[in-house]
C-alpha positions as CSV (number, residue, x, y, z in Angstrom):
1,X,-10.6,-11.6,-18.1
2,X,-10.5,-14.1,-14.7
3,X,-12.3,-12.4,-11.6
4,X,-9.2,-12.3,-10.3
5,X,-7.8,-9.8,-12.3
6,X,-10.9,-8.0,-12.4
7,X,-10.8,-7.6,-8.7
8,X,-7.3,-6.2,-9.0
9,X,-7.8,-3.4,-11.7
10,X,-10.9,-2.6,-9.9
11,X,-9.0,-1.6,-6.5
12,X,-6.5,0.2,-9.4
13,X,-9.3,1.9,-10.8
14,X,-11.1,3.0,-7.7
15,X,-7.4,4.1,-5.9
16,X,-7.2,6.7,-8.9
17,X,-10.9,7.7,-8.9
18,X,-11.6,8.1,-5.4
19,X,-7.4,8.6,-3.6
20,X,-5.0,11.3,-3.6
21,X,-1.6,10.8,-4.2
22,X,-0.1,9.6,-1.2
23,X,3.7,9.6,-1.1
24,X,4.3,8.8,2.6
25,X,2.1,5.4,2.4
26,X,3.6,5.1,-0.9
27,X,7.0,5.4,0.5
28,X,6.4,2.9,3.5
29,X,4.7,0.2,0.5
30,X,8.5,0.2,-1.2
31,X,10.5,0.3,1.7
32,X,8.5,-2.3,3.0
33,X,9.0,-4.7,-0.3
34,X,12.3,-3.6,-0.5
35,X,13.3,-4.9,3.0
36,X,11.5,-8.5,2.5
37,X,8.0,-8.2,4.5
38,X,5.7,-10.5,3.4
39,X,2.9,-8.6,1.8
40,X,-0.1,-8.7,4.0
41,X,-0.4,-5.1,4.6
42,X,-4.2,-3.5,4.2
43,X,-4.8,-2.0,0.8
44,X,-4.3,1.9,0.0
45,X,-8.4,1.2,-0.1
46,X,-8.8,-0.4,3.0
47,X,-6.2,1.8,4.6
48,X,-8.5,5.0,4.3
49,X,-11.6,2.9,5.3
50,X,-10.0,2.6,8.8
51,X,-8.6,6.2,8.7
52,X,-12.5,7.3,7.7
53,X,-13.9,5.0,10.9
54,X,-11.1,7.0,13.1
55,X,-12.2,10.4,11.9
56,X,-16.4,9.2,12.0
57,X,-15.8,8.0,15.7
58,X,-13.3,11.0,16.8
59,X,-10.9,7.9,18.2
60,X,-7.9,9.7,20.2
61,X,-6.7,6.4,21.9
62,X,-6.0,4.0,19.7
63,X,-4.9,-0.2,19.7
64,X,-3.5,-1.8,16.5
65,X,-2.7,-5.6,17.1
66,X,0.1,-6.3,14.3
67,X,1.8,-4.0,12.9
68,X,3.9,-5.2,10.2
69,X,5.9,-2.4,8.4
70,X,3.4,0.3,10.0
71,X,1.6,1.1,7.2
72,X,-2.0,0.9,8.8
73,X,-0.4,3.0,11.9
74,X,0.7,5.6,10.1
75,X,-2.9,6.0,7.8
76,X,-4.9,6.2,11.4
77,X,-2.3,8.4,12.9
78,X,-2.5,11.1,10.4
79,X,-6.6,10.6,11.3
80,X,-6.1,11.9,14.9
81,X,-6.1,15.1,16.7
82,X,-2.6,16.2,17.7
83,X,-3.2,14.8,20.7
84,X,-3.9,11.0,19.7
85,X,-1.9,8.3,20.3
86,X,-2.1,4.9,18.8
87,X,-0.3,1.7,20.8
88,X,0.7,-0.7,18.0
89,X,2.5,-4.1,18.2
90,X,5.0,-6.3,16.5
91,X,6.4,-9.9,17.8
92,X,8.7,-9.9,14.9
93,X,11.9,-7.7,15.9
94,X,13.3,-7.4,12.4
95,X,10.3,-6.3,11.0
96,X,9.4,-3.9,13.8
97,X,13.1,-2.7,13.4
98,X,11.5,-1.5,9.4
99,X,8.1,-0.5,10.7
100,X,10.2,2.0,13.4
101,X,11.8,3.4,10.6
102,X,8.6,3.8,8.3
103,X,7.2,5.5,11.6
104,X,9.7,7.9,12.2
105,X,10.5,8.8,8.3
106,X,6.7,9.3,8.2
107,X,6.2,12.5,10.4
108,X,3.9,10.9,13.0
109,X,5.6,9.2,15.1
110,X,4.7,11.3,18.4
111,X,1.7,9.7,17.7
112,X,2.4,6.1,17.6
113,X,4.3,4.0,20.4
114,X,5.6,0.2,18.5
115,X,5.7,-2.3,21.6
116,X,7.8,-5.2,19.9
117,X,6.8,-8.8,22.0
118,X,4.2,-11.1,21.7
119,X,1.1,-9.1,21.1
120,X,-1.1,-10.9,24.3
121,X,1.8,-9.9,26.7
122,X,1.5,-6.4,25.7
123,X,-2.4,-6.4,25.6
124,X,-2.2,-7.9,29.5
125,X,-0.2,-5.2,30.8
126,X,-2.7,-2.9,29.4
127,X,-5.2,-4.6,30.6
128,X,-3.2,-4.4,34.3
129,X,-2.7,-1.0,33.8
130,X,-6.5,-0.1,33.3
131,X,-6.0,1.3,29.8
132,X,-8.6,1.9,27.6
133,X,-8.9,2.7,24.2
134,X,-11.3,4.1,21.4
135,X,-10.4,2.1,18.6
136,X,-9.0,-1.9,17.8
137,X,-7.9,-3.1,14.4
138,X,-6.9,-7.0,15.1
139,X,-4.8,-7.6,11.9
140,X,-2.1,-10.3,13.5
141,X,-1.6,-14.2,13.6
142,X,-5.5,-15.4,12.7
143,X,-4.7,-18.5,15.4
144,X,-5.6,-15.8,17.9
145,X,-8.1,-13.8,16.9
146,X,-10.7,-15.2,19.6
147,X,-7.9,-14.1,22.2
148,X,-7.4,-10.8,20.6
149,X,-11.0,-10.0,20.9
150,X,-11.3,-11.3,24.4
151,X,-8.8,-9.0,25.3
152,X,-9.5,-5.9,23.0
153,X,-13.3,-5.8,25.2
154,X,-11.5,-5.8,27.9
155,X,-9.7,-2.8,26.7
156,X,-13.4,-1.2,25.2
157,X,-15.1,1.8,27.2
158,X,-19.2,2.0,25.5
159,X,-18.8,3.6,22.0
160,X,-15.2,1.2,21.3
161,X,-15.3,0.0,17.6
162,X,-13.1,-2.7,16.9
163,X,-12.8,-4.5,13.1
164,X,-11.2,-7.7,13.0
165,X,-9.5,-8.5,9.3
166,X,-9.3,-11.4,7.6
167,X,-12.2,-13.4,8.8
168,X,-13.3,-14.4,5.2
169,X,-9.9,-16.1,3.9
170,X,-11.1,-17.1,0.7
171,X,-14.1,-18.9,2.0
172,X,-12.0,-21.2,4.0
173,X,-13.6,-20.3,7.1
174,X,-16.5,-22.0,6.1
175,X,-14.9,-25.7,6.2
176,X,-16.2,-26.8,9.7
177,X,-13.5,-29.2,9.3
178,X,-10.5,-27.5,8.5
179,X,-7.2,-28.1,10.4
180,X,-5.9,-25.4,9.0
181,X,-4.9,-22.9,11.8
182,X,-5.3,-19.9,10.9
183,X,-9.1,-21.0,10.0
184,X,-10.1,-22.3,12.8
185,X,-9.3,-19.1,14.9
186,X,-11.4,-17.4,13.1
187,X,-14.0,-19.6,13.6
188,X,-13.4,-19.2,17.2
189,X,-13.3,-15.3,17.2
190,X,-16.7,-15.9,15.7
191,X,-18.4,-18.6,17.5
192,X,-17.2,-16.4,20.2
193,X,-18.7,-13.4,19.1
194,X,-22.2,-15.1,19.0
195,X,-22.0,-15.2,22.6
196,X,-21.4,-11.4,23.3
197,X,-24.1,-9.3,25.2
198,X,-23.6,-5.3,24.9
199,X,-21.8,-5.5,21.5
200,X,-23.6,-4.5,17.9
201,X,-21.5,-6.4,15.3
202,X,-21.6,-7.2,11.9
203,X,-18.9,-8.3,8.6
204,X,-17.9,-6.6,5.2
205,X,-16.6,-9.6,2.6
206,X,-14.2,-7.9,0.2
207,X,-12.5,-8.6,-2.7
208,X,-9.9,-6.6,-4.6
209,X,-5.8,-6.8,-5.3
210,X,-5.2,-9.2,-1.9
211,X,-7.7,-11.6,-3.0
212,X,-11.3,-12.3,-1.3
213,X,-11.6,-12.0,2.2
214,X,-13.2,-9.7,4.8
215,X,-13.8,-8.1,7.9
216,X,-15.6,-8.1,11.2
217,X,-16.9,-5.1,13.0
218,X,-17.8,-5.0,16.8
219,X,-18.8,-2.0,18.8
220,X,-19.6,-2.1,22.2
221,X,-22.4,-0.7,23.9
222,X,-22.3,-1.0,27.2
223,X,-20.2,-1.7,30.0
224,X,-18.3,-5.0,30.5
């Protein structure tokens, strides 16, 4: 068997043995394939992992850059207090038209406000508004990730945990010499995050049914 495939009945095997059946997430998975998105949506795995860091942190405001068809939204919603609220965005108005609808059919969404726009227009009125939040996942265009960061500490309070996915990308990210966008922001984001005071960070590589890649984890400490 190719590691590959190994990876992929692994996540299989470890969805059954450590996940309940899940028909909401379940739901927003199909409708999602069934209206075209293209799949880069977190794992059922992966999904939990952020819903676990929103319960271990007792996040009630929270910021997710991309949201795609919601399905990340929805898993940390359903972590929260009554009284959380998660701000998500969307530059895509077609797809944010199907995550809307995944919001709304899944219960939650009193608990979830979809700004559809470019994401770093959204995060600057925030920013102008004095907002705050408890909680960042950056999971949108990788060409910005350095930006999304700059802008998610200015939107940290002491105690903000913010994960960054994708940073791995196969091992791309190592090529020094890639042209390839989506690469090179990540390098950014990271030679970036070498220069942070006042933030404790570190990276998970993972591997499973969306390939090998990983994540980068960031919580600030102090006041910026």
């Amino acid at each position: 068997m190719q590691l590959s495939e190994t990876m992929v009945e692994m996540d299989a095997y470890l969805e059954v043995s450590l996940l309940r059946d899940d028909p909401v997430l379940d739901q927003i998975a199909k409708r999602s394939e069934a209206e075209g998105l293209v799949p880069h949506a977190v794992t059922p795995l992966q999904a939990e992992f952020l819903a676990m860091l929103i319960r271990l942190t007792g996040a009630k405001r929270a910021l997710e850059i991309g949201c795609l068809g919601g399905y990340s939204a929805v898993a940390m919603a359903r972590a929260m207090s009554n009284d959380g609220y998660i701000l998500t965005t969307e530059i895509d108005t077609r797809t944010a038209g199907v995550a809307q609808a995944n919001i709304d059919a899944s219960g939650f969404s009193e608990r979830i406000d979809l700004r559809v726009g470019p994401a770093m227009e959204v995060l600057q009125h925030q920013v102008e508004a004095g907002a705050t939040f408890d909680f960042v996942f950056i999971d949108a265009d990788k060409v910005n990730h350095k930006n999304y960061l700059e802008m998610a500490l200015k939107l940290a309070r002491p105690g903000t945990v913010i994960v960054a996915d994708n940073i791995v990308r196969g091992g791309a990210v190592l090529a020094a010499d890639s042209t390839e966008n989506s690469v090179r922001g990540v390098r950014e984001m990271l030679a970036f995050a070498r220069t942070l005071d006042g933030v404790e960070m570190t990276a998970l590589q993972t591997v499973g049914a969306k390939g090998y890649d990983g994540m980068a984890l960031f919580r600030v400490t102090s006041e910026r």
